[in-house]
C-alpha positions as CSV (number, residue, x, y, z in Angstrom):
1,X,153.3,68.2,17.3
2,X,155.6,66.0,14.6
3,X,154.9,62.3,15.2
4,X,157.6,60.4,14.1
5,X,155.7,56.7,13.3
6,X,157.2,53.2,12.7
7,X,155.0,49.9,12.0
8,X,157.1,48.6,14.2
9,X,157.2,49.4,18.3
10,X,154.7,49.6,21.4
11,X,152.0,50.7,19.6
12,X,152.2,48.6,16.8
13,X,152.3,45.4,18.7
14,X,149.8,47.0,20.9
15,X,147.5,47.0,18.0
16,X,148.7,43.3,16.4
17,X,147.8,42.0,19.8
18,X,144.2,43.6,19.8
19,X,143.7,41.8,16.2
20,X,144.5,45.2,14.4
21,X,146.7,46.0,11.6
22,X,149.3,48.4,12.6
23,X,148.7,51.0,9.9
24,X,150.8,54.3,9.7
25,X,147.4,56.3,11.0
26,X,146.3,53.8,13.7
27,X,150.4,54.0,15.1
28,X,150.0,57.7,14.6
29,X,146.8,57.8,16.5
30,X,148.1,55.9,19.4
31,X,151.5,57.8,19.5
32,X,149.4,61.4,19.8
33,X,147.4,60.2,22.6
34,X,150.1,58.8,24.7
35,X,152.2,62.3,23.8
36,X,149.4,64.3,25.1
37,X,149.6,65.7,28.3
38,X,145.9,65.7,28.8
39,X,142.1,64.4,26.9
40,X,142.2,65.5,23.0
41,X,139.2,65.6,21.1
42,X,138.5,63.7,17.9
43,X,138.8,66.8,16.0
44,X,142.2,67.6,18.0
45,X,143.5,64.1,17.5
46,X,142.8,64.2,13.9
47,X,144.4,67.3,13.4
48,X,147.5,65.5,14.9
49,X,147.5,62.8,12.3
50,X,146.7,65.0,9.1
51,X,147.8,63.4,6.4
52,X,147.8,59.7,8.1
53,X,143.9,59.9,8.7
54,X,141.3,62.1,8.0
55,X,138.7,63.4,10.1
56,X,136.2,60.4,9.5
57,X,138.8,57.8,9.3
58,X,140.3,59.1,12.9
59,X,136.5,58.7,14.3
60,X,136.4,55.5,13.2
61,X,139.6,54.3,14.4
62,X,139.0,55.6,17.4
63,X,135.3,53.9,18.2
64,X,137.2,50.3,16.9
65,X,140.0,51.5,19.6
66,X,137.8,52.0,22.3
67,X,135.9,48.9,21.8
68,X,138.8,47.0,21.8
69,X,140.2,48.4,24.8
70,X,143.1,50.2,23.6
71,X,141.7,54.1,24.6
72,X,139.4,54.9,26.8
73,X,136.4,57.2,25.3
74,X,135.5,59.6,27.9
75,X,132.3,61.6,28.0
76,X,132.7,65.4,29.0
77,X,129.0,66.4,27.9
78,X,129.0,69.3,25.2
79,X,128.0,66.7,22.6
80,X,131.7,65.5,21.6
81,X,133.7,62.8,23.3
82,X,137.0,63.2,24.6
């Protein structure tokens, strides 16, 4: 999937309003989930934003995301969050 990203847009104000800076990965992030027709995992999502984030950088924008509200983290067992 090519995600085009802008600092500017939904999900950059999204993440200005939350207190975020609206970085080229965290925009990315938030673009691949709401393209997604269904849960991704972690992995999947940072595989979407390759090159914006890496792998560690995606899990941790992703726990600051969740705690602020802007995804939800949902638990599907299997030891990985979706």
């Amino acid at each position: 999937m090519q995600i085009s990203v802008k600092t500017s847009g939904p999900y950059a104000e999204a993440l200005r309003g939350a207190g975020f800076r609206a970085t080229f990965g965290r925009v990315a992030l938030l673009e691949g989930l709401a393209r997604a027709k269904k849960s991704q995992s972690a992995d999947a999502l940072a595989s979407m934003v390759k090159g914006r984030l890496d792998v560690t950088n995606t899990y941790r924008a992703l726990e600051a995301l969740a705690k602020a509200g802007l995804v939800h983290r949902v638990d599907v067992g299997h030891r990985h969050m979706h």
